[in-house]
DRENFIKE-250522 format. One record per residue: x, y, z of N, C-alpha, C in turn; residue in one letter; residue number from 0. Coordinates in steps of 0.1 Angstrom, whole numbers. Layout:
// DRENFIKE-250522
X  Y  Z  X  Y  Z  X  Y  Z  A  NUM
...
// end
This chain:
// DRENFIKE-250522
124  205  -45  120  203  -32  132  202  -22  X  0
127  207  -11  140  208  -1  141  197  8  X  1
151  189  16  145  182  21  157  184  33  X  2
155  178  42  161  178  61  157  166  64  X  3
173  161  69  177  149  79  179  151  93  X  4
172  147  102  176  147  111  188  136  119  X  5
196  133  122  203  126  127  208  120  114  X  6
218  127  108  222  119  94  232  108  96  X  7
240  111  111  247  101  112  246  84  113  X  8
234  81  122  230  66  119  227  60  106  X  9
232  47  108  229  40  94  218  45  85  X  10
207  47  92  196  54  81  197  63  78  X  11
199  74  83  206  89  76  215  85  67  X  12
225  77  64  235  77  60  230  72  46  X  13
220  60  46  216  55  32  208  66  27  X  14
200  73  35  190  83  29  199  96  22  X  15
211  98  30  217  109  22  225  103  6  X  16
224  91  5  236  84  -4  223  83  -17  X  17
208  78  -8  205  77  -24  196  89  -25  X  18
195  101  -16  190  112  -25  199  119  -32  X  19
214  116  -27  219  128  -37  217  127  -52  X  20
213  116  -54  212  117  -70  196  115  -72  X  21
187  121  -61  171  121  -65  174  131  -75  X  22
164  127  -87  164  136  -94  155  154  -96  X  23
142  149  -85  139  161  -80  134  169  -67  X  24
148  162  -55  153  168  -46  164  172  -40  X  25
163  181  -34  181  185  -26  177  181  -12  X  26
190  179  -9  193  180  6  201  197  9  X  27
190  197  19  201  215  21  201  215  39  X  28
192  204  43  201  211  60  200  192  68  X  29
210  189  74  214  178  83  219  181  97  X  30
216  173  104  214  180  115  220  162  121  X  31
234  164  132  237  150  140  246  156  155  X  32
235  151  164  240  155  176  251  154  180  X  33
261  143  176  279  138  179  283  145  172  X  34
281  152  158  291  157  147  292  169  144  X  35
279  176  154  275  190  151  292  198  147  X  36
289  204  136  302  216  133  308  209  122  X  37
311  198  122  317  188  110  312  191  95  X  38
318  185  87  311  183  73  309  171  70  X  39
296  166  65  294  154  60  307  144  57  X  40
314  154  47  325  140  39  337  140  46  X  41
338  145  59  345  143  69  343  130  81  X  42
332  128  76  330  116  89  326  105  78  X  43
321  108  68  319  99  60  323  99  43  X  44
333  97  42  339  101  25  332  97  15  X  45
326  87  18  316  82  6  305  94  -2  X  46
302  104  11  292  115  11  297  128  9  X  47
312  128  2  320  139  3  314  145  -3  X  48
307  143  -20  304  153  -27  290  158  -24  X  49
286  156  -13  272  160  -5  281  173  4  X  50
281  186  1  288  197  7  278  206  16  X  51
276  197  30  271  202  37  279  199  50  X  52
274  210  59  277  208  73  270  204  81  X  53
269  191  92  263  188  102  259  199  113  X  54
244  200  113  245  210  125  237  204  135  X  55
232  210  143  226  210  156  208  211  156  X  56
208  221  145  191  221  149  191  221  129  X  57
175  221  120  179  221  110  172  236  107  X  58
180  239  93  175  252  90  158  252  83  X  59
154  268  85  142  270  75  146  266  62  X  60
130  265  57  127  267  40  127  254  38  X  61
123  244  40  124  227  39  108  226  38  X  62
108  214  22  95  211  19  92  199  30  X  63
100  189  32  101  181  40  109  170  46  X  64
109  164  62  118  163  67  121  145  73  X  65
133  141  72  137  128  78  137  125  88  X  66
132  115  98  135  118  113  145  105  114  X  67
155  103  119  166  93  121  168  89  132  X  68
162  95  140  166  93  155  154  82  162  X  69
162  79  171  159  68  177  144  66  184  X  70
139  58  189  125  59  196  124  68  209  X  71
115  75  212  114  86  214  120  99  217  X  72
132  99  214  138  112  209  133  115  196  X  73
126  108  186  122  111  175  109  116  179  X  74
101  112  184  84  117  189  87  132  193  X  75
93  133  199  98  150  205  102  157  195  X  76
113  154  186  115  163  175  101  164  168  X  77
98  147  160  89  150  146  74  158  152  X  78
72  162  167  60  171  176  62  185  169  X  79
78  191  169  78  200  171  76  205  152  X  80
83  198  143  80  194  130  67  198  122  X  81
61  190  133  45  188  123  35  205  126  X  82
40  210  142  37  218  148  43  234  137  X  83
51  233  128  55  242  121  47  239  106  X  84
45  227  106  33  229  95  40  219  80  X  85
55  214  87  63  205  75  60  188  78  X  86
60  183  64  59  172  62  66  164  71  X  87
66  157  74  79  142  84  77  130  82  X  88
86  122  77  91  105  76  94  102  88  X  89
89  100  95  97  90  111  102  79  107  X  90
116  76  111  122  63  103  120  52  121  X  91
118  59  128  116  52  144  101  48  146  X  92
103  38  159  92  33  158  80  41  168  X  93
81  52  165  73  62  177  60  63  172  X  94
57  63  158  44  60  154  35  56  145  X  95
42  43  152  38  26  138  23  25  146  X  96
24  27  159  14  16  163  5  30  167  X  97
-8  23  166  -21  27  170  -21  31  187  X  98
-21  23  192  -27  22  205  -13  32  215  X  99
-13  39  225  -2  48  229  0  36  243  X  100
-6  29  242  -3  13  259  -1  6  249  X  101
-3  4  240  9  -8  234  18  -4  230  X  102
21  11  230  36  15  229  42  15  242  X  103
38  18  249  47  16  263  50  7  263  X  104
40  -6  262  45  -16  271  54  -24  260  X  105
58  -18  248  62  -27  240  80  -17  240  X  106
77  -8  241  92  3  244  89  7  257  X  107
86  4  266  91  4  279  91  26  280  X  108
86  33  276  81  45  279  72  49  276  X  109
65  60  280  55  71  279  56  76  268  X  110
50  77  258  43  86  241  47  101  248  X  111
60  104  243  58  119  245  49  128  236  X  112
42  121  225  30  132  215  21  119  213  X  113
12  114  219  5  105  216  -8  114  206  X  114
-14  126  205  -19  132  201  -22  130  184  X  115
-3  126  180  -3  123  167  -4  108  164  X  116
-6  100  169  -7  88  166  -17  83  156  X  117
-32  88  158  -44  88  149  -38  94  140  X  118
-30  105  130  -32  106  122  -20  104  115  X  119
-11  98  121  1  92  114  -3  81  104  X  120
4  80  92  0  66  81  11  56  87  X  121
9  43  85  14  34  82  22  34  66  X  122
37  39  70  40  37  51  46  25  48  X  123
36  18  46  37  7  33  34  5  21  X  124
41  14  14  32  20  -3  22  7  -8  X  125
27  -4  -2  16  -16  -12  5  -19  -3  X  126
2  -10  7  -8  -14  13  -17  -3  13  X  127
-8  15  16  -18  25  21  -12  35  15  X  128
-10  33  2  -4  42  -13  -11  56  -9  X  129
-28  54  -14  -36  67  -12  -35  72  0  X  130
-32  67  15  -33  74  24  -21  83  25  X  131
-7  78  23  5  79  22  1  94  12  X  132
-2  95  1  -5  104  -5  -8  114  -5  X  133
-11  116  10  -24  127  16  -19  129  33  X  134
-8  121  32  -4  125  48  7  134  52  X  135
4  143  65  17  148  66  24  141  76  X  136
23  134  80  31  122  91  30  106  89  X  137
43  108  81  43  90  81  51  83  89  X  138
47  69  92  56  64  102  65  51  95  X  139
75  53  87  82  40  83  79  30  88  X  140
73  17  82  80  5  89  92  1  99  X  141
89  -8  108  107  -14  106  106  -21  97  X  142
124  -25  97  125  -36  84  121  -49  84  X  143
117  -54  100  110  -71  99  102  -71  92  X  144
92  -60  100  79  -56  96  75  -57  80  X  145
83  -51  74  82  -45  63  81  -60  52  X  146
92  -66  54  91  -83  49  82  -86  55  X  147
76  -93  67  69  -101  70  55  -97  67  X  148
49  -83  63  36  -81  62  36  -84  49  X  149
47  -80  41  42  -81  26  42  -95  19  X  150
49  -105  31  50  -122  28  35  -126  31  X  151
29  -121  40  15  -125  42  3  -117  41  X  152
2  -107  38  -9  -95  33  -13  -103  22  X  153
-12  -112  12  -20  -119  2  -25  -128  8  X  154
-21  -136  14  -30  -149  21  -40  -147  28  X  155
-35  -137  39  -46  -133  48  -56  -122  43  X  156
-55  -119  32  -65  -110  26  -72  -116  21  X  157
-68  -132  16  -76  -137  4  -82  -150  13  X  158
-80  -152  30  -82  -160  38  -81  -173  33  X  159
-70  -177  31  -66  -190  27  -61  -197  40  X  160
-53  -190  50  -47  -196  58  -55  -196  73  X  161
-48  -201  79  -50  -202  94  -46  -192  104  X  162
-52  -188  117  -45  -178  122  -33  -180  128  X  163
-29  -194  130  -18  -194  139  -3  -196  124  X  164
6  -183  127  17  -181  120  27  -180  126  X  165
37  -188  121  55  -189  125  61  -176  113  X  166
69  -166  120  78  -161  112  88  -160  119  X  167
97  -170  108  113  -172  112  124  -159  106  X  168
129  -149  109  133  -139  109  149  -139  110  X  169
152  -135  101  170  -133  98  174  -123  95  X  170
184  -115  101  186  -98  95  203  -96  98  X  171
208  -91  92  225  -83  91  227  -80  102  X  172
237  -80  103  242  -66  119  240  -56  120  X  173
236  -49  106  230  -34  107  219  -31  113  X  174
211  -39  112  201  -36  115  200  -31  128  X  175
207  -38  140  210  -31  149  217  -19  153  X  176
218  -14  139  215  0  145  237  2  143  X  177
236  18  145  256  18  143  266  23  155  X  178
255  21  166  261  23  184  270  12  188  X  179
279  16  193  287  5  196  279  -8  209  X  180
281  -15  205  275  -28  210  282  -44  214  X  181
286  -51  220  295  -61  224  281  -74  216  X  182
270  -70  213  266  -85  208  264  -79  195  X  183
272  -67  186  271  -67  174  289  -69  172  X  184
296  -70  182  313  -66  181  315  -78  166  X  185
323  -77  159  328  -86  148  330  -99  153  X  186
341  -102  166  345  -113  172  330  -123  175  X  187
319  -113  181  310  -124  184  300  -128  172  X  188
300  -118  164  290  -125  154  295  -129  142  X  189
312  -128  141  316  -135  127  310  -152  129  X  190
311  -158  116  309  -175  120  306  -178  130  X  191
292  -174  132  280  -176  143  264  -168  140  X  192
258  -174  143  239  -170  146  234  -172  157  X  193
228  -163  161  222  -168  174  201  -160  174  X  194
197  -168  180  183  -159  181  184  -154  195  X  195
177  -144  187  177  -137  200  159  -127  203  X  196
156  -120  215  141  -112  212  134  -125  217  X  197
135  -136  228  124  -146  223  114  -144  231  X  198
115  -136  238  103  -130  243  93  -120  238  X  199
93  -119  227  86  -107  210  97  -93  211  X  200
95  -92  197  103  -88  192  93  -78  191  X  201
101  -63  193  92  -51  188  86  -47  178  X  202
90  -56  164  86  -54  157  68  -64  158  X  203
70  -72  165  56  -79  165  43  -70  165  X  204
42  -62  173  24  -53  176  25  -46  160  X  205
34  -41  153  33  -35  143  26  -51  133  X  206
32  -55  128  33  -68  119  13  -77  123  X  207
16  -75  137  -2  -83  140  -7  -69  138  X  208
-9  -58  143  -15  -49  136  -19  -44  121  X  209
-14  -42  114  -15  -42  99  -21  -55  94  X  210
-12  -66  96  -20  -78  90  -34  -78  96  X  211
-37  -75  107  -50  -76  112  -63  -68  106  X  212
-57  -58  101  -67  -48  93  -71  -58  82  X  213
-63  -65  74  -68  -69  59  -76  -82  61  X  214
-79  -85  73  -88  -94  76  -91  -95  88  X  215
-104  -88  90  -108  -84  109  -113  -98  108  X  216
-121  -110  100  -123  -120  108  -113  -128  116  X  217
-104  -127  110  -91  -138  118  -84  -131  127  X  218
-83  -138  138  -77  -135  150  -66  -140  151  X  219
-55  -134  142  -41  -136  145  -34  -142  155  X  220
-29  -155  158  -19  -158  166  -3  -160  160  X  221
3  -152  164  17  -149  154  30  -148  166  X  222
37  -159  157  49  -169  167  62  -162  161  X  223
71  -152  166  80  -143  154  91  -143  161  X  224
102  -150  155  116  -155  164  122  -153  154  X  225
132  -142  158  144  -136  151  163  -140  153  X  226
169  -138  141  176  -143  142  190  -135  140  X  227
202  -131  147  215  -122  137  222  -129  134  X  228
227  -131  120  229  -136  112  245  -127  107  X  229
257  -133  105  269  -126  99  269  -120  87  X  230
258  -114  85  262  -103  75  261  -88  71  X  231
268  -80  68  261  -65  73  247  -62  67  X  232
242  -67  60  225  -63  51  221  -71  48  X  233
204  -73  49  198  -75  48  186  -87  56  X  234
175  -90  51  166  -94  62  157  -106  48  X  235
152  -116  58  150  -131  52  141  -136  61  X  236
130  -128  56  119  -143  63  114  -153  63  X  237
115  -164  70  106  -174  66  95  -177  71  X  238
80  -174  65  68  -178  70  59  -189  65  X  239
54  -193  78  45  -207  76  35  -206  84  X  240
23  -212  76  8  -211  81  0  -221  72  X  241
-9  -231  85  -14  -242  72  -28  -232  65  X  242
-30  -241  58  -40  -236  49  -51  -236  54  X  243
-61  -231  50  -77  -236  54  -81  -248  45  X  244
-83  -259  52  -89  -267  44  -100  -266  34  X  245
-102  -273  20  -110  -266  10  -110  -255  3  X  246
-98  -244  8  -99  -233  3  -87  -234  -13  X  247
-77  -241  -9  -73  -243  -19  -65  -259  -26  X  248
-70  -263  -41  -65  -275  -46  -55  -277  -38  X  249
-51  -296  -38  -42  -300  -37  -34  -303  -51  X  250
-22  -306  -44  -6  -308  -55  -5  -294  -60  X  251
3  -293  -72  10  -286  -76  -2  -277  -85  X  252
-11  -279  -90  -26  -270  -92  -27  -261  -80  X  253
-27  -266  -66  -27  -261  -54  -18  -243  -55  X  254
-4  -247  -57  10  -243  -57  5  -236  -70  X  255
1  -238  -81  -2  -223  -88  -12  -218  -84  X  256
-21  -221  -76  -31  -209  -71  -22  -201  -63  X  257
-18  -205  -55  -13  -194  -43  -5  -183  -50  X  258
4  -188  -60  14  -180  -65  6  -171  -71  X  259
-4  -178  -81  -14  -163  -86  -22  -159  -76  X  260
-29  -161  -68  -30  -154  -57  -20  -141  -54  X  261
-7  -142  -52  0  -133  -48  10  -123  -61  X  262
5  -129  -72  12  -122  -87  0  -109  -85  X  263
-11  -117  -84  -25  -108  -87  -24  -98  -75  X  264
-20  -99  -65  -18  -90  -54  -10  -78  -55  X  265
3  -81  -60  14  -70  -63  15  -68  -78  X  266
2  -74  -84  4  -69  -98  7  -50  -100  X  267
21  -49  -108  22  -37  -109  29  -30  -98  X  268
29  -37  -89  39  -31  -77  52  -26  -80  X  269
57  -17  -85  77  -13  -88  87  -19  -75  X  270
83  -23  -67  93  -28  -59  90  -43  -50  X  271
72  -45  -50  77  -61  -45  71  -69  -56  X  272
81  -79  -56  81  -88  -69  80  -102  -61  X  273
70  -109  -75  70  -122  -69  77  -132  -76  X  274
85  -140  -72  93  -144  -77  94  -161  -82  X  275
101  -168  -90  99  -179  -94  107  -187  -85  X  276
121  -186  -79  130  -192  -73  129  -187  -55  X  277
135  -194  -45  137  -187  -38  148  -172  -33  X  278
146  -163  -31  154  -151  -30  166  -153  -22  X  279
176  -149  -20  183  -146  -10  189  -135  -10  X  280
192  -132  2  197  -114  4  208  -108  -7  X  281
211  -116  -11  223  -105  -22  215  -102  -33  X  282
197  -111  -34  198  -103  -51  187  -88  -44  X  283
189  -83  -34  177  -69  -25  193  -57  -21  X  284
205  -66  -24  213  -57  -19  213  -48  -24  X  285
214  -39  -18  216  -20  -21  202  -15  -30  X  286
193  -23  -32  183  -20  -34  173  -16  -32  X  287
151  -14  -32  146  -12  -27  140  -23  -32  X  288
141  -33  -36  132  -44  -36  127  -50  -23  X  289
118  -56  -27  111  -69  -17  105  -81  -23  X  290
114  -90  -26  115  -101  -34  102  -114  -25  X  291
94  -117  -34  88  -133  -27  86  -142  -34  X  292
88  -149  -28  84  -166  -30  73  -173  -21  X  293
61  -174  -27  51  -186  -18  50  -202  -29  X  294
48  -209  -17  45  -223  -23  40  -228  -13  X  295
35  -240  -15  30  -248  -4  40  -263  3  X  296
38  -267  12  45  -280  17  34  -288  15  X  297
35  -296  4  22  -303  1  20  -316  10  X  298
33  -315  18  32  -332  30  23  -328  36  X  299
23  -313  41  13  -309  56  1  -297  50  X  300
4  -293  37  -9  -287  36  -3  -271  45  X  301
7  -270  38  13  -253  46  16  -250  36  X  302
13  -236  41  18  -226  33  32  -218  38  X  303
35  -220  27  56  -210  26  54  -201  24  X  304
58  -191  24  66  -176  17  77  -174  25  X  305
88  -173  14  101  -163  17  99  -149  16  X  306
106  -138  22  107  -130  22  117  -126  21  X  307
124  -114  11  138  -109  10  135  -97  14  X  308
144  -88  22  149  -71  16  162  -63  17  X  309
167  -58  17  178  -48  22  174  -44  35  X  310
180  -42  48  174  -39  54  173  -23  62  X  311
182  -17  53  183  -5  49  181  3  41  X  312
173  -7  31  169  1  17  154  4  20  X  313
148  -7  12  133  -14  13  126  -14  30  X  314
136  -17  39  135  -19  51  133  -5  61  X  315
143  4  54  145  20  63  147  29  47  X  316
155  34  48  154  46  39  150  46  23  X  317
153  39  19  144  34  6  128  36  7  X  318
121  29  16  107  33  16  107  43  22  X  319
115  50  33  109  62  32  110  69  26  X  320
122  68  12  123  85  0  112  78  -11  X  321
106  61  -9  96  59  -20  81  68  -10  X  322
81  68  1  69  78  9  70  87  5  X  323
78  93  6  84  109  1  79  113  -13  X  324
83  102  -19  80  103  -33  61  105  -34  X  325
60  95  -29  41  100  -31  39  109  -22  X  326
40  113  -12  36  124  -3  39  139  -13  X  327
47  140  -16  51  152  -28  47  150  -39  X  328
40  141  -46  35  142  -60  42  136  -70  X  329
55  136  -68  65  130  -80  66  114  -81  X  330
70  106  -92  69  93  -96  71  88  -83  X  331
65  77  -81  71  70  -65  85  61  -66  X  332
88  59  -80  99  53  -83  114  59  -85  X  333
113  73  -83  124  88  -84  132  82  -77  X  334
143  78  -83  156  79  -72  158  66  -70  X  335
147  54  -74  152  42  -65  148  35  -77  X  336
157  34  -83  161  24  -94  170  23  -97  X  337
177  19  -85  189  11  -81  188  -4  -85  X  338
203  -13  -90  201  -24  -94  208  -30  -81  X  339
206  -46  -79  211  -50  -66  227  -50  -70  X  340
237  -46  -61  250  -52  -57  256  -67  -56  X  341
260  -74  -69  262  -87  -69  271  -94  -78  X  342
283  -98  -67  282  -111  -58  283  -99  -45  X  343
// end
């Protein structure tokens, strides 16, 4: 299978070219980055030397299917012209997570240049919409909050244990923001320092009440999501809290193993989110495609926990989309990403 990056140069292009080159059954044969056009990959990036391609401008024919890397809505305008030739497309932007084409404006501040495709774009979250994902030619990656925070609560709220009103406390690398030069990503301000930031919602929010909202149309989600940048280049850590519904589940530690099987029985068999015994922290998702969790309860107040771990460039951006890839083409969804984490 052939496959095309668009925008290889951003962080996400760059992980997606690093772990396909060793997919075992795909190539990369055309990349395409508007700054580098004419260059060679292991010219701007040596790590990617033995990937012997040249950056161009537009990408070539003969591609089974294609990466979109580019930003929100410069990505809608390419992956239009894309789908309009009849090839597959991963949107790694958030041009078409969301249903509604007025809660994309008002949530990115522009106009849907192809609102057209929005109905028939998937949501790829392999642990939620595997079969649809299967059968689609337009998927829309997650972001990486997103991607932790649905999978920390997609068991509770499926199995309506909880309450609608949810805190998710949100922590993510510097990468995440993206590899444009920036004065509130500069080294000086965010070494030995955190700050929140987004407290007016964070874009990832319409996506995150959306999806959660499908797995249980009775509950009317009210969801409180304050993010945080954190000094480190990777990865993302959520903390969510929501009380329980009274009587739905034991008290004490009887309590605390329902919920956990509750959510074993959920991702039973999942190859990449695992539920976990301890709490996670970001180094054991590094360079990975995991999505590590931990639920328990605060048995003072009768809440419910989940941690959430991931890479936020693995699991978060390019990792789920070459595990999309993977089911959209047929081959194991596990090809390529059985990677072990990076640690210490």
């Amino acid at each position: 299978m052939k496959i095309g990056i668009v925008n290889v140069t951003g962080y996400g292009g760059i992980e997606l070219a690093r772990i396909l080159y060793t997919h075992p059954d795909v190539e990369i044969k055309s990349i395409t980055g508007r700054s580098a056009k004419g260059k060679r990959l292991g010219d701007i990036f040596p790590h990617l030397s033995d990937i012997d391609l040249v950056i161009k401008e537009e990408l070539e024919d003969g591609l089974d299917i294609v990466f979109s890397g580019l930003p929100h809505k410069a990505s809608a305008e390419v992956v239009s012209h894309l789908i309009q030739q009849g090839l597959k497309v991963i949107d790694i932007s958030a041009d078409f997570r969301l249903n509604n084409s007025a809660e994309y404006e008002e949530w990115y501040k522009v106009a849907h240049p192809c609102p057209q495709y929005l109905e028939q774009a998937v949501f790829g979250l392999p642990e939620l919409m595997r079969k649809e994902i299967s059968s689609a030619q337009l998927v829309a990656n997650p972001g990486c909050y997103s991607t932790s925070a649905i999978l920390a609560l997609a068991p509770a709220i499926k199995a309506g244990i909880i309450e609608p009103e949810i805190i998710i406390d949100g922590k993510s690398g510097v990468s995440g923001a993206g590899r444009s030069l920036s004065l509130n990503t500069h080294f000086s301000e965010v070494n030995e320092s955190i700050k929140a930031y987004s407290l007016n919602g964070h874009r990832h929010l319409p996506e995150i009440t959306q999806e959660l909202g499908k797995l249980n149309k009775s509950s009317d989600l009210k969801i409180t999501f304050l993010t945080h940048l954190i000094p480190i280049t990777r990865g993302i850590l959520n903390s969510c809290y929501a009380p329980l519904k009274d009587g739905v589940i034991h008290s004490g530690d009887i309590g605390i193993q329902e919920v956990q099987s509750i959510y074993k029985d959920f991702y039973h068999n999942e190859p990449f989110t695992k539920v976990v015994d301890e709490p996670p922290m970001t180094k054991h998702t590094l360079g990975n495609n995991n999505c590590l969790i931990y639920p328990t309860i605060d048995l003072r107040t009768n809440r419910l926990i989940v941690i959430s771990c991931i890479d936020n460039l693995v699991k978060g951006a390019a990792g789920q989309a070459i595990q999309n890839m993977n089911l959209m083409l047929g081959i194991p969804e596990t090809s390529g990403l059985n990677q072990l984490s990076i640690y210490p």
